[in-house]
C-alpha positions in Angstrom: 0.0 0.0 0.0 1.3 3.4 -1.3 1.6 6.2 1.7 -1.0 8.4 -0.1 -3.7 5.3 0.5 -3.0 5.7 4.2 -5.5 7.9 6.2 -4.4 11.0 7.6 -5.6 9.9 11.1 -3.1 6.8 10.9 0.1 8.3 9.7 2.9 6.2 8.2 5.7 4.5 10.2 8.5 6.4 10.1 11.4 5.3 7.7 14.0 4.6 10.3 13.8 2.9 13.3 16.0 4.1 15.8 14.8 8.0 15.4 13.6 9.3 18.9 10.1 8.7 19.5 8.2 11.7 18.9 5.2 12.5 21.5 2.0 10.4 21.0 4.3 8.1 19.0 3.3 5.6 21.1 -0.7 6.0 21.5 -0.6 6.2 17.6 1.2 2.8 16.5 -1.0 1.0 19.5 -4.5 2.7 17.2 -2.4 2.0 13.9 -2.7 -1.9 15.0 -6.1 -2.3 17.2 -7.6 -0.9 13.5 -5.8 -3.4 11.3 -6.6 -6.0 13.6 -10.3 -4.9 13.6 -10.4 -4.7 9.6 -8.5 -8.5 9.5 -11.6 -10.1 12.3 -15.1 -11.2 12.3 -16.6 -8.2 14.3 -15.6 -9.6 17.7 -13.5 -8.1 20.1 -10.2 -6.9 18.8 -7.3 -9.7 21.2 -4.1 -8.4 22.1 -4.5 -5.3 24.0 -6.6 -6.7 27.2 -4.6 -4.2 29.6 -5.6 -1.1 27.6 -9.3 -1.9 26.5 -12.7 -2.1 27.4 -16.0 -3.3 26.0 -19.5 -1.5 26.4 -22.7 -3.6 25.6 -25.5 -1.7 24.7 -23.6 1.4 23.9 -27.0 3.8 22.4 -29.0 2.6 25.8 -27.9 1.8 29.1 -24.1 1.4 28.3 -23.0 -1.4 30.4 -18.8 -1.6 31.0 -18.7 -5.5 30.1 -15.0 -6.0 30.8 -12.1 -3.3 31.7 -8.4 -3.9 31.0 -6.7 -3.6 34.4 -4.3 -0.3 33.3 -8.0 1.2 32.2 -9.7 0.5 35.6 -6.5 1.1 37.6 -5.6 4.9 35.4 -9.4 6.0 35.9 -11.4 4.0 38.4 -13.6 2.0 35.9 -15.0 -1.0 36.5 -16.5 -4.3 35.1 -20.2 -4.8 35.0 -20.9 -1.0 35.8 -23.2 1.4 34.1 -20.9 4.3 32.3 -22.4 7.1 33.7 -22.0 10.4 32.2 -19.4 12.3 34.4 -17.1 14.8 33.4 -13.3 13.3 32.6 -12.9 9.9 31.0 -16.7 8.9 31.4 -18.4 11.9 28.8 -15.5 11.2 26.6 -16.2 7.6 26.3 -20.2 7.9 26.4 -19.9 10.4 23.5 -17.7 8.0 21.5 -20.6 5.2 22.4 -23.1 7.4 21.1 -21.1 8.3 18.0 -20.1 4.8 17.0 -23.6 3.2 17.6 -24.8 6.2 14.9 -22.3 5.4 12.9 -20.5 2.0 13.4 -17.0 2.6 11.8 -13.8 2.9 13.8 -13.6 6.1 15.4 -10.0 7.2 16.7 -10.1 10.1 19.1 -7.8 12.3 21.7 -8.6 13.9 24.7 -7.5 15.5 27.5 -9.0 13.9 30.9 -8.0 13.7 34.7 -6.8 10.6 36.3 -7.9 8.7 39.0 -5.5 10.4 41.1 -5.8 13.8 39.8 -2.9 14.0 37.3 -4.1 15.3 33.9 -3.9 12.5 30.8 -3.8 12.9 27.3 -5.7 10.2 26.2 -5.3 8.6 22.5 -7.1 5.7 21.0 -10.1 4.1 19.2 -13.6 3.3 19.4 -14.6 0.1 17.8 -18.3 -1.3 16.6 -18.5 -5.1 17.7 -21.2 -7.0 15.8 -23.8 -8.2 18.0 -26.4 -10.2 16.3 -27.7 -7.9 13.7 -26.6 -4.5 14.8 -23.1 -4.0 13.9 -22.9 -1.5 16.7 -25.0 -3.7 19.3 -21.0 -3.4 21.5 -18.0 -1.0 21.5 -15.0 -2.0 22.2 -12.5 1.4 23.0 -8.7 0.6 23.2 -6.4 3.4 24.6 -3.3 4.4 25.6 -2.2 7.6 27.6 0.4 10.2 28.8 0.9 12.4 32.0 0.4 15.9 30.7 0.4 17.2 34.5 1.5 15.4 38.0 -1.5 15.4 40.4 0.7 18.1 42.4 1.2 20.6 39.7 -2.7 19.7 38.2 -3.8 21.1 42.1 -1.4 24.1 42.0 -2.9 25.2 38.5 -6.6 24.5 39.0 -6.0 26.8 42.3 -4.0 29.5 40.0 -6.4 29.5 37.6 -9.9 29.5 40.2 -7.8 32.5 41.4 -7.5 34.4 38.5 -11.4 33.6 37.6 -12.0 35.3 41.2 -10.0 38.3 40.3 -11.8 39.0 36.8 -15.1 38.7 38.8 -14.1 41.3 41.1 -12.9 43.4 38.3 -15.8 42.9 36.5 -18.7 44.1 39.6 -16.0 47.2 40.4 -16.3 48.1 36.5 -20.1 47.6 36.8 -20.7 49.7 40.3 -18.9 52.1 38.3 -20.4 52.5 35.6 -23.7 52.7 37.9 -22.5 55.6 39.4 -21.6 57.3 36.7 -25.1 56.5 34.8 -26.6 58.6 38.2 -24.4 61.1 38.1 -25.0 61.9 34.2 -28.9 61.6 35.1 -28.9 63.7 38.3 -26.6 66.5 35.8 -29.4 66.1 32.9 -32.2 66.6 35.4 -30.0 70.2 36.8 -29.6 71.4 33.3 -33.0 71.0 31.4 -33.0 72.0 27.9 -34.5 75.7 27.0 -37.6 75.8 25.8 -37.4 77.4 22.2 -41.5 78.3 22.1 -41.0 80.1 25.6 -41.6 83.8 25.7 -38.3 85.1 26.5 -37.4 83.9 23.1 -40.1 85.5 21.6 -41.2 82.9 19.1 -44.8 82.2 19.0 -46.8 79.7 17.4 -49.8 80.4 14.4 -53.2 80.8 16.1 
């Protein structure tokens, strides 16, 4: 297969093998396989990558985790015969990719950004599978993943407090600028109300109308 017939998604394999390995490097070779070995099955679970995969049954209704790799349910507290519930972090990413495959059932690689179990921030890289089930070719998903520490829990805290902080100060910024501008709208109104405009039609003018 020629380079230009591979998918931008799934780049190709660089040339020499002892460059240095280039962030994400990793997380893309390990989607680069889980897809070839999905396109050379039967529609059953892709084998191979058990640590770093999980499979949802009924992934457009109740979404029920069937099995969990143990790096998965150890990196994000998942576990086996569980409802996914919708939660922010790992959980929405992973319900959204449910709900796109089972609309669509074709391979679906994604990236996100999502906190660990123990509060360091991931970059998370992988792909969402469609499992036949019967007659719906999306009746399971099967999601295999790898990830990276972006931030250690300790510097994740110190940022997340940083940045609450700096949300605090714009607020504060933000009512001062208002009472402000409050004070100055009375002011303008009380100086309207001292200064009323003349009355052209008044007699000192000496305009009068047509009787």
């Amino acid at each position: 297969m020629s380079r230009l017939a591979v998918p931008p998604i799934f780049p190709a394999a660089p040339d020499r093998l002892d460059w240095p390995p280039r962030a994400g490097a990793l997380e893309r070779r390990l989607t680069r396989r889980a897809l070839a070995a999905w396109q050379a099955g039967d529609g059953g679970p892709v084998l191979g990558f058990d640590a770093h995969a999980l499979v949802i049954a009924d992934p457009g209704g109740r979404a029920l985790v069937e099995s969990v790799g143990s790096a998965l349910a150890a990196a994000f507290g998942i576990t086996a015969d569980a409802v996914l519930n919708r939660a922010p972090g790992i959980r929405d990413e992973l319900s959204a990719l449910c709900e796109l495959v089972t609309l669509h059932p074709v391979p679906v690689p994604f990236e996100a950004g999502v906190p660990s179990a123990g509060g360091a921030e991931l970059m998370v890289r992988g792909i969402a599978l469609p499992l036949l089930r019967g007659d719906d070719p999306a009746g399971a998903v099967q999601i295999i993943c790898n990830w990276r520490v972006v931030l250690e829990r300790s510097a994740a805290v110190r940022l997340r407090r940083e940045l609450g902080s700096a949300l605090r100060e714009v607020r504060s910024t933000q009512q001062a600028l208002r009472s402000t501008q409050r004070t100055q709208d009375k002011a303008g109104g009380w100086q309207a109300a001292s200064h009323p405009v003349a009355d052209p039609f008044a007699p000192e003018f000496g305009v009068k109308l047509d009787e």
